[in-house]
C-alpha positions as CSV (number, residue, x, y, z in Angstrom):
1,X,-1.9,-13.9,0.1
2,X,0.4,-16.9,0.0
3,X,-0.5,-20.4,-1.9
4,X,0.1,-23.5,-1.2
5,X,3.1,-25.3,-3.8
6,X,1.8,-28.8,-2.7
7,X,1.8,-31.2,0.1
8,X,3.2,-34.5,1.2
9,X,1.4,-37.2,3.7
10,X,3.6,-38.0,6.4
11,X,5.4,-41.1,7.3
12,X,7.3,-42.0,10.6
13,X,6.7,-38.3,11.9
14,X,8.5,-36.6,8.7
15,X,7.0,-35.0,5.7
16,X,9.2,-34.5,2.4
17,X,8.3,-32.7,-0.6
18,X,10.0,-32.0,-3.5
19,X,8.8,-29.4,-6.8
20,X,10.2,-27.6,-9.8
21,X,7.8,-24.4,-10.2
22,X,10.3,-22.2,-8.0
23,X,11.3,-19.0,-10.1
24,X,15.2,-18.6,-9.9
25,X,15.8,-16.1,-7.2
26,X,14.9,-16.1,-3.2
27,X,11.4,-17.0,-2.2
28,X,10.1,-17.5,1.0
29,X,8.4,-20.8,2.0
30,X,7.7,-22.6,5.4
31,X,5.7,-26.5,6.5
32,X,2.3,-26.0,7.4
33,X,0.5,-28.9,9.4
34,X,-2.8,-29.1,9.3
35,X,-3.1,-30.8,12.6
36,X,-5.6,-34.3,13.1
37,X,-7.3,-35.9,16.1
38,X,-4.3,-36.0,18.5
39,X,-2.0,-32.9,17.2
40,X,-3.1,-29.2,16.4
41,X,-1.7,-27.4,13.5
42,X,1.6,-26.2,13.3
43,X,3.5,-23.9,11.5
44,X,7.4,-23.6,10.5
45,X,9.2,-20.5,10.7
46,X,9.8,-18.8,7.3
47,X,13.0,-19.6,5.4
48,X,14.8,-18.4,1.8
49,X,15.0,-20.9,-0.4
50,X,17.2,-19.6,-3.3
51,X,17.2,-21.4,-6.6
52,X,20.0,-20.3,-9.0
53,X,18.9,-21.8,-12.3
C-alpha cells in the first residue's frame, strides 16, 4: 500500500508540490488527480526520485 506525501490545488492547469520527508535513496512517486465535474481521474506514470542527502 502506497500513501499519499501531500497534495497541491491546481492553478492554470499545473499542480506543484514541494516536501522534505523523502529518505535519501530512490523512491518511487507519481501525480494522482482526483478528477472533478468536467475531468476523470488521472494518474502519472511512476518515476525515481533520488535524494542524495
Amino acid at each position: 500500500m502506497f500513501e499519499p506525501l501531500g497534495q497541491s490545488p491546481m492553478t492554470g492547469g499545473v499542480a506543484t508540490f514541494t516536501t522534505s520527508t523523502l529518505a535519501v535513496g530512490t523512491t518511487k512517486v507519481r501525480a494522482v488527480y482526483e478528477g472533478d465535474l468536467d475531468f476523470i481521474t488521472s494518474m502519472s506514470a511512476w518515476l525515481s526520485q533520488v535524494v542524495d542527502q
